[in-house]
N, CA, C and O atoms as a GROMACS GRO file, in nm:
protein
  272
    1UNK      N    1   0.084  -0.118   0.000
    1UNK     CA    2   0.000   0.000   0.000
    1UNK      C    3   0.089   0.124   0.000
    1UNK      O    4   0.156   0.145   0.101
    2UNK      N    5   0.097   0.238  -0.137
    2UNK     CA    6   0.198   0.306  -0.129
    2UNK      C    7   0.141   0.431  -0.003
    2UNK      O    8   0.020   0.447   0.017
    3UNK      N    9   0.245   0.510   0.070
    3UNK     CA   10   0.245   0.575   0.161
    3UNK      C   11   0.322   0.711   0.121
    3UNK      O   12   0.424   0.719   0.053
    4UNK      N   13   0.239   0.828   0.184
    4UNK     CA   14   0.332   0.950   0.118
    4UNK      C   15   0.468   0.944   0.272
    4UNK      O   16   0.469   0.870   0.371
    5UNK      N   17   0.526   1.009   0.246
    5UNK     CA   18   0.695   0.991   0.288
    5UNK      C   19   0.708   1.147   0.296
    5UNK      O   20   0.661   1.226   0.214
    6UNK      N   21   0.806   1.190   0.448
    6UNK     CA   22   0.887   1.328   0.399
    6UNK      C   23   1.019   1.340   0.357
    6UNK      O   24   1.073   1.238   0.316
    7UNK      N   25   1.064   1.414   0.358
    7UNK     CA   26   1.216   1.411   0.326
    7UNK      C   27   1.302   1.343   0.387
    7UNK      O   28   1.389   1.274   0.333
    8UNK      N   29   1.285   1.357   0.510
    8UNK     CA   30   1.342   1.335   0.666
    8UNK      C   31   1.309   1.144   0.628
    8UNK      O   32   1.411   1.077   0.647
    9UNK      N   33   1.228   1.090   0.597
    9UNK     CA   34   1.217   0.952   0.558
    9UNK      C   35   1.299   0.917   0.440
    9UNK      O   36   1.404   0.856   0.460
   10UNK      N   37   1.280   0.932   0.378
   10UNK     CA   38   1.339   0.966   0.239
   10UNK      C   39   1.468   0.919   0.268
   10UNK      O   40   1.511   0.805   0.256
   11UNK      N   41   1.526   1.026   0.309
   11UNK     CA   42   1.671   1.005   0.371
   11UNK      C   43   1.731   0.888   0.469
   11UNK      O   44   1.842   0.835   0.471
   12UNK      N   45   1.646   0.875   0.527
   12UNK     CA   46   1.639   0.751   0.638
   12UNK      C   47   1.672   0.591   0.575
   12UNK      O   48   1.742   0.493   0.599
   13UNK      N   49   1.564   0.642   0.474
   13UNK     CA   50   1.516   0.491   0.433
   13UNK      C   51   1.615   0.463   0.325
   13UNK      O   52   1.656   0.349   0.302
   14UNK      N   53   1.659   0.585   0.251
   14UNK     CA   54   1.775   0.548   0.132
   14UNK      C   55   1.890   0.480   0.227
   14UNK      O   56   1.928   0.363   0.222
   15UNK      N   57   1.930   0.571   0.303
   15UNK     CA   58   2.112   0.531   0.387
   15UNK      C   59   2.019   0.408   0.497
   15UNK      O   60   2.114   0.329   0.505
   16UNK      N   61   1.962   0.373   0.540
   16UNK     CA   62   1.933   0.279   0.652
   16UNK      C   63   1.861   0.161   0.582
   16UNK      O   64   1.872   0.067   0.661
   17UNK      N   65   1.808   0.129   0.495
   17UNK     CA   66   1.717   0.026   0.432
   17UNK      C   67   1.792   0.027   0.302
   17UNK      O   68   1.780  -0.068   0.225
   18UNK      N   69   1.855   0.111   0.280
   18UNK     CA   70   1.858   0.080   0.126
   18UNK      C   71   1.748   0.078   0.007
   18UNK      O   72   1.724  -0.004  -0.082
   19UNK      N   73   1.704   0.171   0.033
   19UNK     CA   74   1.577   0.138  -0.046
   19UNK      C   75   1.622   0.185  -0.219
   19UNK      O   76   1.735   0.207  -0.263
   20UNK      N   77   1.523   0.189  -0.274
   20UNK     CA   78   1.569   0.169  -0.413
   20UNK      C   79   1.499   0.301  -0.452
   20UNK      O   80   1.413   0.314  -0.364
   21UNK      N   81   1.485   0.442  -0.565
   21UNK     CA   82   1.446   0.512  -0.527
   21UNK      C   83   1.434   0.503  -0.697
   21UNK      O   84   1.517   0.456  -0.774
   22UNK      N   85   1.284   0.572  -0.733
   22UNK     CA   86   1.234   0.513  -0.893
   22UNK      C   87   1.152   0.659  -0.908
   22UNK      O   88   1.069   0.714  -0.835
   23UNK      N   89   1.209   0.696  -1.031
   23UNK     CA   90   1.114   0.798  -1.098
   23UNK      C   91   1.093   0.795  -1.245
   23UNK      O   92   1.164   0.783  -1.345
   24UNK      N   93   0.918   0.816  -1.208
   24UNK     CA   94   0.852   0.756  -1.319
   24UNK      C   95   0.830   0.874  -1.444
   24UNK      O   96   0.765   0.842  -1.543
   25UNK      N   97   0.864   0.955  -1.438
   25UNK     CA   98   0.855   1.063  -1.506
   25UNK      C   99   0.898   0.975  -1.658
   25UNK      O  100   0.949   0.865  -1.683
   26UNK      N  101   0.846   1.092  -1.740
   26UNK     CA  102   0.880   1.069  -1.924
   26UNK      C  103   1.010   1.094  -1.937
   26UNK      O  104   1.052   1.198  -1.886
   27UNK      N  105   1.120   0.990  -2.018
   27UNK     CA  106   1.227   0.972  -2.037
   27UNK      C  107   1.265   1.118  -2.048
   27UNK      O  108   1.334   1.159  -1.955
   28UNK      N  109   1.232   1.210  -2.149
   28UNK     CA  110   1.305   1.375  -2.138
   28UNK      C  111   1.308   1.452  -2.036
   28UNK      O  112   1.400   1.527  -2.007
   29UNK      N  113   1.210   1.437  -1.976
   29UNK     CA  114   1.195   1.516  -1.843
   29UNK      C  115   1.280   1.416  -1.737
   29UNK      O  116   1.350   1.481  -1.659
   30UNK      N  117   1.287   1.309  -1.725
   30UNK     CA  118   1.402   1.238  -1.643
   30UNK      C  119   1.558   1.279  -1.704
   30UNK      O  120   1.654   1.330  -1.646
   31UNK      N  121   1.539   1.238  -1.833
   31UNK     CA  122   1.731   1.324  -1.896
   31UNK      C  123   1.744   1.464  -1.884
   31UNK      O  124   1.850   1.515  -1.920
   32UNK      N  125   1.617   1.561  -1.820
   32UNK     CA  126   1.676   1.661  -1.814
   32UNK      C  127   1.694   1.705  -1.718
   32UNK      O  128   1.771   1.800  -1.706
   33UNK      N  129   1.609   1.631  -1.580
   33UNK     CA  130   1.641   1.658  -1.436
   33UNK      C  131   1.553   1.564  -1.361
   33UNK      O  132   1.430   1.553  -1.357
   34UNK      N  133   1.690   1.470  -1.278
   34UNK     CA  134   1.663   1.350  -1.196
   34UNK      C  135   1.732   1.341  -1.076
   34UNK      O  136   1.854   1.349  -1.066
   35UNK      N  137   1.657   1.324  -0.990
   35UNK     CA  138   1.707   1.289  -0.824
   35UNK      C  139   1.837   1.233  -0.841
   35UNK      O  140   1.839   1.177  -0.951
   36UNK      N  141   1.954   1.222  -0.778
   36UNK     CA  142   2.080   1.185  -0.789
   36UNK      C  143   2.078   0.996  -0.747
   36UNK      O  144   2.051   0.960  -0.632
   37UNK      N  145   2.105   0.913  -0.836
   37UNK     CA  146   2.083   0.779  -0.803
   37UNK      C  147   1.908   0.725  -0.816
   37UNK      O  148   1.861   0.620  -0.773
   38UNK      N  149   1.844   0.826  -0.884
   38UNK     CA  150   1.733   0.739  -0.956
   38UNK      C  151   1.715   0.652  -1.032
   38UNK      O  152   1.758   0.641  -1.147
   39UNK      N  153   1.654   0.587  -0.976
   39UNK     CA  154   1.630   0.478  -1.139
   39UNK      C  155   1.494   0.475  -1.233
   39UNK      O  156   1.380   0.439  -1.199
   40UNK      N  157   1.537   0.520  -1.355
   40UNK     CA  158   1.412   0.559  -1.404
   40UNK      C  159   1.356   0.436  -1.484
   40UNK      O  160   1.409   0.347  -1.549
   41UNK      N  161   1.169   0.483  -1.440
   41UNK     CA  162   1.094   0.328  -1.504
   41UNK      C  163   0.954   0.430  -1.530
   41UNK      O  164   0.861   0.436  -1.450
   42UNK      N  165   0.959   0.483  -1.616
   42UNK     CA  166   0.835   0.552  -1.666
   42UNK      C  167   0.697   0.501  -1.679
   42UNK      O  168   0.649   0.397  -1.724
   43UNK      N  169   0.641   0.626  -1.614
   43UNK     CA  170   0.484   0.504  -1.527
   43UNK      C  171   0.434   0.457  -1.662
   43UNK      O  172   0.313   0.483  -1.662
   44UNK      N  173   0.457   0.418  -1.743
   44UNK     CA  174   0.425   0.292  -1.828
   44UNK      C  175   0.452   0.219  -1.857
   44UNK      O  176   0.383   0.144  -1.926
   45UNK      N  177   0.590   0.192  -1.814
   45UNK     CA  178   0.655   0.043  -1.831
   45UNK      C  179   0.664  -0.001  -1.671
   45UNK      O  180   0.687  -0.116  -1.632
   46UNK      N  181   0.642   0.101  -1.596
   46UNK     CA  182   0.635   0.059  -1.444
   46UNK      C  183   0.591  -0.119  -1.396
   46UNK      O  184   0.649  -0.184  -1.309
   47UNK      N  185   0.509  -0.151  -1.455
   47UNK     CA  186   0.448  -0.286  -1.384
   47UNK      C  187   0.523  -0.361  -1.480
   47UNK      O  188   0.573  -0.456  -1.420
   48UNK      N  189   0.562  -0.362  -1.633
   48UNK     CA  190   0.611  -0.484  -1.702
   48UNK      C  191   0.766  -0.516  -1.693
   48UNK      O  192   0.820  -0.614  -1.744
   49UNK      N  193   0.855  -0.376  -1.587
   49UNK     CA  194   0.989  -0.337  -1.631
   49UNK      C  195   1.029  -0.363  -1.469
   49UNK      O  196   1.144  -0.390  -1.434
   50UNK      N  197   0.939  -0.352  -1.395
   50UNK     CA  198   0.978  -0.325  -1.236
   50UNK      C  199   1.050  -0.478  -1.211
   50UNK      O  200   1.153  -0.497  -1.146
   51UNK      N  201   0.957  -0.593  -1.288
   51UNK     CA  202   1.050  -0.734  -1.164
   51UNK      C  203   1.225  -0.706  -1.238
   51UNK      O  204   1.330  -0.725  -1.176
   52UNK      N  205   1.214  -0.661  -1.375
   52UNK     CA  206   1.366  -0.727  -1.429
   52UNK      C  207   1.438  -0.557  -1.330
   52UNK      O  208   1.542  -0.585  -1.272
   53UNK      N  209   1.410  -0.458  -1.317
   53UNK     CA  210   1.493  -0.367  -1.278
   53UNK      C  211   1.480  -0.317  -1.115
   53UNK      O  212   1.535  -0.217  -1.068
   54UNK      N  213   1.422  -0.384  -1.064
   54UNK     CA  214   1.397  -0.376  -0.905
   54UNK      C  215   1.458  -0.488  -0.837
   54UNK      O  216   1.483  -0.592  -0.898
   55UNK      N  217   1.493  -0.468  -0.672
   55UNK     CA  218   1.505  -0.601  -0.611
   55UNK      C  219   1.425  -0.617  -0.550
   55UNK      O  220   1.430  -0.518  -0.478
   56UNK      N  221   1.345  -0.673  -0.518
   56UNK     CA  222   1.203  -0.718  -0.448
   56UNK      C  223   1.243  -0.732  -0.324
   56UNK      O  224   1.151  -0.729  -0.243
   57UNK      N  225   1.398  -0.753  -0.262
   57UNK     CA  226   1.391  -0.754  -0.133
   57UNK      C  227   1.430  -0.639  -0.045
   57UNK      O  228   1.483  -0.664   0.063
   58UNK      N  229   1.402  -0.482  -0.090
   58UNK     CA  230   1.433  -0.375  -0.111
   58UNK      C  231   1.360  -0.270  -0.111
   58UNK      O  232   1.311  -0.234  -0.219
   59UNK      N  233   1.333  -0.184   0.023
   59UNK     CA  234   1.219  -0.097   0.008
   59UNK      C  235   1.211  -0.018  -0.175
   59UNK      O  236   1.312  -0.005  -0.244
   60UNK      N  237   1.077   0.022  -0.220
   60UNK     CA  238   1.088   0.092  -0.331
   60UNK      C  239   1.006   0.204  -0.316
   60UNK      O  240   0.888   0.190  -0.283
   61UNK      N  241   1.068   0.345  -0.342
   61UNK     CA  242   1.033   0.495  -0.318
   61UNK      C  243   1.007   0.517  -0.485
   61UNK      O  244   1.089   0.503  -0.576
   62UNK      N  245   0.845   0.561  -0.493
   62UNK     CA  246   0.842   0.595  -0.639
   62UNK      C  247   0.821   0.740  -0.648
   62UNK      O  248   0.747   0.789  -0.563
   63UNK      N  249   0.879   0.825  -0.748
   63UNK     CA  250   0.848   0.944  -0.678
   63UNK      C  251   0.829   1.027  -0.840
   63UNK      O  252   0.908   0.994  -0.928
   64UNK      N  253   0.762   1.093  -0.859
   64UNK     CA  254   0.702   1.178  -0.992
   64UNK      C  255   0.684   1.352  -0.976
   64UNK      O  256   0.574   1.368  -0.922
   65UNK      N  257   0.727   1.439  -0.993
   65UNK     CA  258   0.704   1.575  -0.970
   65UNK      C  259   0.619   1.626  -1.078
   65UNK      O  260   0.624   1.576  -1.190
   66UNK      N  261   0.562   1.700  -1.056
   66UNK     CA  262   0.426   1.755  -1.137
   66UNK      C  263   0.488   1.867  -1.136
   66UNK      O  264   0.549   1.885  -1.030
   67UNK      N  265   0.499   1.972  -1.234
   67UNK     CA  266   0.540   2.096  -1.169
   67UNK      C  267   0.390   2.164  -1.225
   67UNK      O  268   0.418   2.269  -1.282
   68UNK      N  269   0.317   2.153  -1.226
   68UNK     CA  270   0.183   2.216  -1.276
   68UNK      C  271   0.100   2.242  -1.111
   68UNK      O  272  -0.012   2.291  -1.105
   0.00000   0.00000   0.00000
């Protein structure tokens, strides 16, 4: 069940869990500005791309900015 997160987690959960940190944004808008150590899976390949590029034993932070 995804959960909204603050920064202060964010941070926690990257350096303490290791979590895996995924932004789904459209490939141009990811090549033109991406969180440092994202891994990008654009919310449309999200469900068919996630088992081969995720580790399942690994928190996963999905995160998308709207600037609208």
């Amino acid at each position: 069940m995804p959960i909204a997160i603050d920064r202060r987690e964010l941070q926690r959960m990257l350096g303490e869990e290791g979590a895996q940190l995924v932004e789904v944004l459209p490939k141009a808008e990811y090549d033109e500005d991406h969180l440092p150590g994202a891994i990008h899976l654009p919310l449309r390949r999200l469900e068919t791309e996630a088992r081969d590029s995720l580790d399942p034993a690994r928190p996963v932070i999905v995160y998308c900015w709207d600037g609208a």
